[in-house]
C-alpha positions in Angstrom: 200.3 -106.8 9.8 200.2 -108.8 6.8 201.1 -112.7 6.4 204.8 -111.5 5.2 206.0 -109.0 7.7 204.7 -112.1 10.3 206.5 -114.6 8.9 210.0 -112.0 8.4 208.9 -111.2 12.1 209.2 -114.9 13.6 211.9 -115.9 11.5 214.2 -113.0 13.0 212.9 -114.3 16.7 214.1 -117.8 15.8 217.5 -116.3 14.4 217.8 -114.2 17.4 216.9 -117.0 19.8 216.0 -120.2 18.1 213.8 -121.7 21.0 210.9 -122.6 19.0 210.3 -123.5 15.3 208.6 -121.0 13.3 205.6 -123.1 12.9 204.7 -122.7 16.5 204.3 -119.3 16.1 201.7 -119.7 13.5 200.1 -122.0 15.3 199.9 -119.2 18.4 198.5 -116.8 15.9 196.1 -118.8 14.3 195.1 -120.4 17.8 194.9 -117.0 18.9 192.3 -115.8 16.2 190.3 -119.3 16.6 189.9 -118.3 20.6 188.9 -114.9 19.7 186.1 -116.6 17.9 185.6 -119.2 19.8 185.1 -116.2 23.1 182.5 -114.1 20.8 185.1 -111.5 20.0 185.6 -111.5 16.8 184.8 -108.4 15.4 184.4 -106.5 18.9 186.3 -103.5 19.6 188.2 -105.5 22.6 189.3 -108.7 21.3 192.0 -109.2 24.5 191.9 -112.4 25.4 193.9 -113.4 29.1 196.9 -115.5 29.0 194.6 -118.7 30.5 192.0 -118.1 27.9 194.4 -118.1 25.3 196.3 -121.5 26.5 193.0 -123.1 26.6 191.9 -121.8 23.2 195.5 -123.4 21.9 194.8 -127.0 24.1 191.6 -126.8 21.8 193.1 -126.1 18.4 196.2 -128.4 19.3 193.7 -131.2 19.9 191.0 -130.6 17.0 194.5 -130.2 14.5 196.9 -133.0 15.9 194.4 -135.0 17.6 196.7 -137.4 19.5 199.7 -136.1 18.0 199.1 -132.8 19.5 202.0 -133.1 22.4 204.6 -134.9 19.8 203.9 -131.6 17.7 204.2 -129.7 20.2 207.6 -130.9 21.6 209.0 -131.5 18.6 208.5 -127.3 17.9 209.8 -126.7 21.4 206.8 -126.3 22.7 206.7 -128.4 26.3 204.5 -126.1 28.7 202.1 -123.3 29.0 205.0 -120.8 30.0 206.7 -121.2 26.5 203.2 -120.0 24.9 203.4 -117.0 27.1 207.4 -116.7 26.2 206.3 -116.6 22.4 203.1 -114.3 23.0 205.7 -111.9 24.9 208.1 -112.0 22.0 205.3 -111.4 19.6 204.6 -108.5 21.5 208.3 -106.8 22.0 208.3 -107.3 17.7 205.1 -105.0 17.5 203.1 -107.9 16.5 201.2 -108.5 19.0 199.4 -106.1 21.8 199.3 -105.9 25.0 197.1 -104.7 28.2 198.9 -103.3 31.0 199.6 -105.4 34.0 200.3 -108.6 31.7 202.8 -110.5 32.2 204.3 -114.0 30.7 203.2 -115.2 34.5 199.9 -115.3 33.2 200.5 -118.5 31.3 202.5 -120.1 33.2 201.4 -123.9 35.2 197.1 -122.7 33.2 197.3 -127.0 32.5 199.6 -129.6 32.3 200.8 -131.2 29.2 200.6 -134.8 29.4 197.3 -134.5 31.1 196.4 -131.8 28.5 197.4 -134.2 25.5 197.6 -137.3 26.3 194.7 -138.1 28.9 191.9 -137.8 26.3 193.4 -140.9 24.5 194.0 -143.0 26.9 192.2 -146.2 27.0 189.6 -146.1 29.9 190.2 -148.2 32.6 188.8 -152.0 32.6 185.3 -152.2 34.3 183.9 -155.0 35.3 180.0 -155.7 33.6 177.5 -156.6 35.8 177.9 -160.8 34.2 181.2 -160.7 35.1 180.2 -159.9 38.5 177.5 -162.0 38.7 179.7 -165.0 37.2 182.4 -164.6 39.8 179.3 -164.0 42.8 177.6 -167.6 41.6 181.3 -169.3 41.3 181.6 -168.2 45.3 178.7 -169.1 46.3 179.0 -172.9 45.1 182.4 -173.1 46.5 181.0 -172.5 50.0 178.4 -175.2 49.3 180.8 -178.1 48.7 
């Protein structure tokens, strides 16, 4: 299907149901291809990826495009959980656009990884640690308050 018949695809989803912006969708397509690559099968006859592969191929593009932006992106297309890439993916297919295995289900993406710990773990500041002089400082300062 070409870039046009894609684009008139999504934009009668979002009329129809207006969950998600149209730029999440081409972010699920081309975070689709990228995990197709990224699994070795681009090219191959079988180029299924599962519905966990697939939200952990988007975590990865969503991270390496939007960096720490990636969940404000995200929620600001509608985008707040795994589930709503499956909800989009089964869309995708009812429209033609996208095929499908037997036995697949939007279940298959639903609770794969949470958000915030998805998004917003990586750039967190790591937690204080104490270095070995701080340590030794506050070991010395105890030792000479037992003296006097």
């Amino acid at each position: 299907m070409n870039d046009q018949s894609f684009e008139d695809t999504v934009m009668r989803i979002c009329d129809a149901n207006g969950d998600y912006d149209p730029e999440a969708y081409w972010f699920l397509r081309e975070g689709l291809d990228r995990t197709v690559r990224a699994l070795g099968r681009d090219g191959a006859k079988n180029r299924h990826v599962s519905g966990k592969e697939l939200c952990e191929g988007l975590r990865d593009y969503a991270l390496d495009q939007f960096g720490p932006l990636a969940l404000l992106v995200l929620t600001q297309w509608g985008v707040y959980e795994t589930s709503d890439f499956g909800e989009m993916v089964m869309e995708l297919v009812q429209a033609g656009v996208f095929g499908k295995r037997g036995g697949e289900s939007k279940a298959d993406f639903d609770g794969v990884f949470s958000f915030e710990e998805a998004f917003l773990a990586p750039f967190e500041p790591p937690e204080p640690r104490q270095t070995a002089a701080r340590t030794s400082a506050s070991a010395r300062k105890s030792t000479t308050r037992q003296h006097t």
